[in-house]
Residue frames as qw, qx, qy, qz and C-alpha x, y, z in Angstrom:
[[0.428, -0.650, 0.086, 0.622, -30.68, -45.17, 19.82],
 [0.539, 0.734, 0.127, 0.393, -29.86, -42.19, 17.15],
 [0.586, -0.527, 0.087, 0.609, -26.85, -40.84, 16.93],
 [0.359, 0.931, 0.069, 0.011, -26.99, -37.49, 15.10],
 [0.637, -0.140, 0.161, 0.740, -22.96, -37.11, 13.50],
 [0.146, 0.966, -0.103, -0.188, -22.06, -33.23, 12.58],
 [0.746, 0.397, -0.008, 0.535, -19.45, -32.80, 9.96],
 [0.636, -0.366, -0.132, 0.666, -16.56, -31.04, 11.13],
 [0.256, 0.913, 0.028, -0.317, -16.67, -27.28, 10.26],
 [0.708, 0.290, 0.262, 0.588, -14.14, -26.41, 7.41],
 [0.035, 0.951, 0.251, -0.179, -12.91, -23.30, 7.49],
 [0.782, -0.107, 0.156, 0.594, -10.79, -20.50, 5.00],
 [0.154, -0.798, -0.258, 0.522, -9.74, -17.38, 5.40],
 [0.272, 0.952, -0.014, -0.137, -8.21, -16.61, 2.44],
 [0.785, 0.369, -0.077, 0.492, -5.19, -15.55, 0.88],
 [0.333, -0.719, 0.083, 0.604, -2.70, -13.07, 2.92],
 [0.518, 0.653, 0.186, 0.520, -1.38, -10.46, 0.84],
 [0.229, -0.303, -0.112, 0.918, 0.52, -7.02, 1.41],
 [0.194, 0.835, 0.467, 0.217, -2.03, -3.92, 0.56],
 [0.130, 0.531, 0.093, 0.832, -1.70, -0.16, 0.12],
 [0.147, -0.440, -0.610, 0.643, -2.27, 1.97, 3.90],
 [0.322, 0.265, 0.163, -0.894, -4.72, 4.18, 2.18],
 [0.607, -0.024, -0.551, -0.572, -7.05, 1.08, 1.08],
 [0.839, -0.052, 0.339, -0.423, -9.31, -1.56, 2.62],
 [0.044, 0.168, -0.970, -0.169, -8.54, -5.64, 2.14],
 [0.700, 0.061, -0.443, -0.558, -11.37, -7.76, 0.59],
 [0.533, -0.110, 0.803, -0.244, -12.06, -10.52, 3.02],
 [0.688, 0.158, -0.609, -0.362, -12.91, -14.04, 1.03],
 [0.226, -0.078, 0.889, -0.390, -13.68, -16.46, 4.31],
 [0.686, 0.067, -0.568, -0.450, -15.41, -19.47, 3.23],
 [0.454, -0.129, 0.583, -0.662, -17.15, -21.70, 6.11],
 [0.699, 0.122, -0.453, -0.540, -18.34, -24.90, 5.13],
 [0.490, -0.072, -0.868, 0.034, -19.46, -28.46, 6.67],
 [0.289, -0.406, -0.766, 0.406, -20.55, -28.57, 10.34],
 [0.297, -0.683, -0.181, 0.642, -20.77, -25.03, 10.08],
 [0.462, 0.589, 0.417, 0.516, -21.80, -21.98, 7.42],
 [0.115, -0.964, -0.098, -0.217, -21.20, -19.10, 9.31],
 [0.690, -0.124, -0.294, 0.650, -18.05, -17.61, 11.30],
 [0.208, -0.974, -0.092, -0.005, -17.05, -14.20, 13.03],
 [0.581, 0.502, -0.118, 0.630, -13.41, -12.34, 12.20],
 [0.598, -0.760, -0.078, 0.243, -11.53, -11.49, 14.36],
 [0.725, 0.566, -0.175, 0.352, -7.88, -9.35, 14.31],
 [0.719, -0.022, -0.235, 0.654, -4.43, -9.01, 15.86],
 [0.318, 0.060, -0.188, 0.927, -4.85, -5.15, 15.54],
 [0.165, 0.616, 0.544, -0.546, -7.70, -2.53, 15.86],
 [0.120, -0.008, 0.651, 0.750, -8.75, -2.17, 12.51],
 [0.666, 0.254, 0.423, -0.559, -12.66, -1.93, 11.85],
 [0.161, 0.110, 0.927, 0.319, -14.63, -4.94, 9.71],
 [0.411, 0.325, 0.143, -0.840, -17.10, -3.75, 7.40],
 [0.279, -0.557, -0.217, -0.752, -20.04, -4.06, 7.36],
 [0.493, -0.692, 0.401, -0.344, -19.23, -6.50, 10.35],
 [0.174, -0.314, 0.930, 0.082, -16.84, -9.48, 11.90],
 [0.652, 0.150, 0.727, -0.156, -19.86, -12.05, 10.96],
 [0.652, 0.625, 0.095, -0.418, -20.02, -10.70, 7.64],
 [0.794, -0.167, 0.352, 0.467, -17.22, -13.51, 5.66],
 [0.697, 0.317, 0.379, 0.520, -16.92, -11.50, 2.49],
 [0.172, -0.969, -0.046, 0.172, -16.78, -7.96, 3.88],
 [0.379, 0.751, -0.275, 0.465, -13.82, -5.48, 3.81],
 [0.670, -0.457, -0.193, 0.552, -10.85, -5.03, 6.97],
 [0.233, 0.827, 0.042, 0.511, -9.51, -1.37, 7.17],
 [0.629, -0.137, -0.318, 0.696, -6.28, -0.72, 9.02],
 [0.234, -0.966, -0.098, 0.040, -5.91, 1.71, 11.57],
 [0.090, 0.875, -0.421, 0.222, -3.34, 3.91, 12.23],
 [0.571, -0.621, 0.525, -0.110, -1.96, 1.60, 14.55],
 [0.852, -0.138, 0.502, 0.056, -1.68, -1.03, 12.05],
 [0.442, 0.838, -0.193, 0.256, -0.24, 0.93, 9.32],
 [0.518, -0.739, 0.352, -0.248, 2.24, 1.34, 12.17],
 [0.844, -0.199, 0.498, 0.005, 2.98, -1.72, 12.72],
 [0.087, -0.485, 0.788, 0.369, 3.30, -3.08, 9.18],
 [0.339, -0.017, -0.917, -0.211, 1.31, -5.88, 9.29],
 [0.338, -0.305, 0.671, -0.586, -1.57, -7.55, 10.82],
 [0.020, 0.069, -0.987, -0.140, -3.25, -10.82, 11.27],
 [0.628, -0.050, -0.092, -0.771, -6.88, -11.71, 10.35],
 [0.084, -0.027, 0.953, -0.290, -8.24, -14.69, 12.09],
 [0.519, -0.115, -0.191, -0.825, -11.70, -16.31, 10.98],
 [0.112, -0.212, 0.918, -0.315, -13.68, -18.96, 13.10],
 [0.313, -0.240, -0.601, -0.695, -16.38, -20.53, 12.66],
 [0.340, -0.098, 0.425, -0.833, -19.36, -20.09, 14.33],
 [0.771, 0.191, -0.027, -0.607, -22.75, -21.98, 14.94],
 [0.225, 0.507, -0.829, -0.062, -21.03, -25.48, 15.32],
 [0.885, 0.003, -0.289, -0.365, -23.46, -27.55, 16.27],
 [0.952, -0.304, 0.032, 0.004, -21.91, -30.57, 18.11],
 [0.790, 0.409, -0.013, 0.457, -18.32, -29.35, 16.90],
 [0.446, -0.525, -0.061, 0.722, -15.42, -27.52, 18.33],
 [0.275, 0.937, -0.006, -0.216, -15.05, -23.85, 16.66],
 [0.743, 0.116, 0.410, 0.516, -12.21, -24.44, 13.66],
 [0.381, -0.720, 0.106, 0.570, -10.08, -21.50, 12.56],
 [0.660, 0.421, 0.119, 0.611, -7.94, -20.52, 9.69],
 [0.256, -0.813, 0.003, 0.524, -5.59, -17.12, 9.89],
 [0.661, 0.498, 0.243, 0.506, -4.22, -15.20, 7.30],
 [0.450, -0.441, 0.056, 0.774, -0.94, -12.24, 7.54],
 [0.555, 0.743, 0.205, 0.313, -1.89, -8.95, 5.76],
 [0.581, -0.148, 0.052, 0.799, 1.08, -6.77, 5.02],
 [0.066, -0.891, -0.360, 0.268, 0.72, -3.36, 5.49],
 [0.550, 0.011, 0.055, 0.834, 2.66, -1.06, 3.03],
 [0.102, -0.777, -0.158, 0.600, 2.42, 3.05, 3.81],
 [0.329, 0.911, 0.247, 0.036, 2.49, 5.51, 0.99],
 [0.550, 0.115, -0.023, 0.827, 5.50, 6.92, -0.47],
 [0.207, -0.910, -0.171, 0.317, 6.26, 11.04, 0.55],
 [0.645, 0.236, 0.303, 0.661, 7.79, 12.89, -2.31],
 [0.119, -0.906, -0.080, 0.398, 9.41, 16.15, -1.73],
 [0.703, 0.561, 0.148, 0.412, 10.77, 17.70, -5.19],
 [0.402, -0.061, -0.063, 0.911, 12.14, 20.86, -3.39],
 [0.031, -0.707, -0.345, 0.616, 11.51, 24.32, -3.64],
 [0.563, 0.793, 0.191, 0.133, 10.83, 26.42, -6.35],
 [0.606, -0.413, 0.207, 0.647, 13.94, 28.12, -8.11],
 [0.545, 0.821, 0.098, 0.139, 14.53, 30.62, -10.34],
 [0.704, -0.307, 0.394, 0.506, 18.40, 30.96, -11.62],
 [0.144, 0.752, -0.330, -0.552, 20.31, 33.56, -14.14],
 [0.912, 0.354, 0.176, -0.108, 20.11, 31.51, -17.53],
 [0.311, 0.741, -0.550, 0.228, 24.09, 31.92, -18.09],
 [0.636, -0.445, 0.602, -0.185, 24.41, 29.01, -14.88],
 [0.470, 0.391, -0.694, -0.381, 23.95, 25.99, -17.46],
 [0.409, -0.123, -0.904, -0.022, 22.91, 23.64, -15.02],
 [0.642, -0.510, 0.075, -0.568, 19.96, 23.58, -11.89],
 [0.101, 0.119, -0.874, 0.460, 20.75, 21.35, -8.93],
 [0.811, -0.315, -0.202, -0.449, 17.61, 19.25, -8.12],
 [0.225, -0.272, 0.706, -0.614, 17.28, 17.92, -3.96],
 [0.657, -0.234, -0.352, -0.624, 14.97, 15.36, -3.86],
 [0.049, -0.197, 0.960, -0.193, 13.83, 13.08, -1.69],
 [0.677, -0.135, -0.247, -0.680, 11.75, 10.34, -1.21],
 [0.138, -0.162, 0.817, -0.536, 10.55, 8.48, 2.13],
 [0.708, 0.070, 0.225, -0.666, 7.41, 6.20, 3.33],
 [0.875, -0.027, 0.482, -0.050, 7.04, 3.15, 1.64],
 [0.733, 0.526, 0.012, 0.431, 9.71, 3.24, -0.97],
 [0.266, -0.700, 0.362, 0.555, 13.24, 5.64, -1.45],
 [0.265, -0.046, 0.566, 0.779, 13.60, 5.64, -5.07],
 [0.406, 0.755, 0.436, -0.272, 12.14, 7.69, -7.35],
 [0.597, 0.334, 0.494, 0.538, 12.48, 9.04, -11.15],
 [0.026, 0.553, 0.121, -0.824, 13.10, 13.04, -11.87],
 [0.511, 0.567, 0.588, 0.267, 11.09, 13.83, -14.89],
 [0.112, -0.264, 0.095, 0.953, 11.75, 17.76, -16.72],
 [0.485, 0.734, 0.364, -0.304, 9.36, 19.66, -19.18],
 [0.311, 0.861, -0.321, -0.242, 12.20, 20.88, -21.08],
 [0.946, 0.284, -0.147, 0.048, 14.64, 18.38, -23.34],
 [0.377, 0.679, -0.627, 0.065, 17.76, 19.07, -21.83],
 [0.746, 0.057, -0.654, 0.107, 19.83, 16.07, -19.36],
 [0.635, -0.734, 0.158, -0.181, 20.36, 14.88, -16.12],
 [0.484, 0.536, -0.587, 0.366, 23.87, 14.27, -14.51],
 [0.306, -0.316, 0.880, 0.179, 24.18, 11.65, -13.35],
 [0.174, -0.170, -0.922, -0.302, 21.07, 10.43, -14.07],
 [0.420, -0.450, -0.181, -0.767, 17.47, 10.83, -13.88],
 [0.710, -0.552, -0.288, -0.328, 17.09, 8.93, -10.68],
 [0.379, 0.023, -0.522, 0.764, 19.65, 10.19, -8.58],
 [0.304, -0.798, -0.448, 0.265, 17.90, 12.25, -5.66],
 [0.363, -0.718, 0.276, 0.526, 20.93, 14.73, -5.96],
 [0.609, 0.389, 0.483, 0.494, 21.18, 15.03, -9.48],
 [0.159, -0.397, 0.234, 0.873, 21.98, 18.18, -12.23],
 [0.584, 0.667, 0.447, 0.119, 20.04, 19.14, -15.04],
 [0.505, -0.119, 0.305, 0.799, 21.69, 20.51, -17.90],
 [0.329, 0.754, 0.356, -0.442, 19.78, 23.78, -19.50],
 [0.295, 0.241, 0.520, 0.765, 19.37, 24.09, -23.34],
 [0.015, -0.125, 0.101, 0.987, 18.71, 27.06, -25.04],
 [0.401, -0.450, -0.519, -0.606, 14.68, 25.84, -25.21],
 [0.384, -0.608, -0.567, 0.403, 14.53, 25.95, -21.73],
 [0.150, -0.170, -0.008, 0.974, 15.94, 29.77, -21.96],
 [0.122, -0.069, -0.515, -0.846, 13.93, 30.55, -24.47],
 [0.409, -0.377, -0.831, 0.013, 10.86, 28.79, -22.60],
 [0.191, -0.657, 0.087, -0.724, 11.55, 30.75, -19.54],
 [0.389, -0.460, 0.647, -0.468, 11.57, 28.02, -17.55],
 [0.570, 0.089, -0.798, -0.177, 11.55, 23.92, -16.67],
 [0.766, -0.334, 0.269, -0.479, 8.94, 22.38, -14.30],
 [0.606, 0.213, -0.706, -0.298, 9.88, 19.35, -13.12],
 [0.791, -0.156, -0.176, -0.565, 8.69, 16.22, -11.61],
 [0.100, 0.357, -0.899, 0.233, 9.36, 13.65, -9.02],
 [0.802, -0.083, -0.231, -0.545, 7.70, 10.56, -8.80],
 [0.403, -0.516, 0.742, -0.141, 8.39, 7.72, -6.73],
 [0.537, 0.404, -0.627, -0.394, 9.19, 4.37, -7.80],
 [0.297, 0.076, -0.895, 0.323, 8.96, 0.72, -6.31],
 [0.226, -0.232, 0.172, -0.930, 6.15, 1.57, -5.38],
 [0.602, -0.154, -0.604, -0.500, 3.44, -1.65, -5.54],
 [0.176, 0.603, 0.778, 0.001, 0.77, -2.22, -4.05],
 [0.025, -0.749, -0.293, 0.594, 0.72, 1.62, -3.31],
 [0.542, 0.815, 0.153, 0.133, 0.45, 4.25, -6.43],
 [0.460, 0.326, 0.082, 0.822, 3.07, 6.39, -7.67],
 [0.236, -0.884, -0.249, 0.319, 3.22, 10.11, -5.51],
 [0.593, 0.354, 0.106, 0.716, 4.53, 12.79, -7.40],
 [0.311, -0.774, -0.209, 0.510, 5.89, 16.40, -6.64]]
């Protein structure tokens, strides 16, 4: 009598993390004993490239899973030989781009001394940092949304002060400016 023993698959998906909704997550699913292969599998309707059998491919949320927020990859293993099919799961977090609206353009008699600046920023942050071309201040402060700038006579003299809103808080996802 021979009694053929199969090690037990082993099987890990990885690390969960939180990613950026205008990137792709790096799959790292390792498959080992009973069993060297597996197929991915997920919570939402992303697509797996180049495919679910493929362990160290890419995942790319869909709209829906931007949406959401979040969603769960699930790798099993496949090819198991005399063994049940063994699992692992890992949560990625889904964070969405920030949307940074600096306002409208403005033009203002140079005798006013200050500009009122409207910002806002929405999406995957709410704070964000007003930047100027020209040297004079902000009141309160440069990262109020609602904030003043104060015009010095090189702005006059300039003709004018472009400036810049950028969100902040912003990681995994870049910085969006307006």
């Amino acid at each position: 009598l021979v009694i053929n023993i199969t090690p037990s698959p082993t099987v890990n998906a990885g690390t969960g993390q939180t990613i950026c909704s205008n990137s792709s997550f790096n799959l790292n699913g390792i498959v080992t004993g009973g069993a060297t292969t597996g197929n991915w599998t997920t919570s939402g309707s992303g697509s797996f490239n180049p495919s679910v059998s493929v362990l160290n491919g890419t995942y790319t949320p869909s709209a829906a899973d931007i949406a959401t927020g979040s969603v769960t990859l699930t790798l099993t293993s496949t090819n198991n030989g005399n063994c049940l099919a063994v699992s692992d799961t890992i949560r990625i977090g889904i964070k969405t781009l920030a949307v940074v609206n600096a306002g409208p353009n403005l033009g203002l008699c140079s005798s006013s001394g200050t500009i009122s600046l409207t910002g806002n920023v929405s999406g995957g942050t709410t704070t964000g940092i007003w930047t100027a071309s020209g040297a004079g201040g902000f009141t309160p402060n440069n990262t109020s949304m609602n904030t003043a700038y104060n015009i010095t006579p090189g702005d006059i003299s300039a003709g004018g002060v472009t400036f810049t809103l950028t969100s902040t808080n912003n990681s995994p996802c870049p910085a969006v400016t307006d």
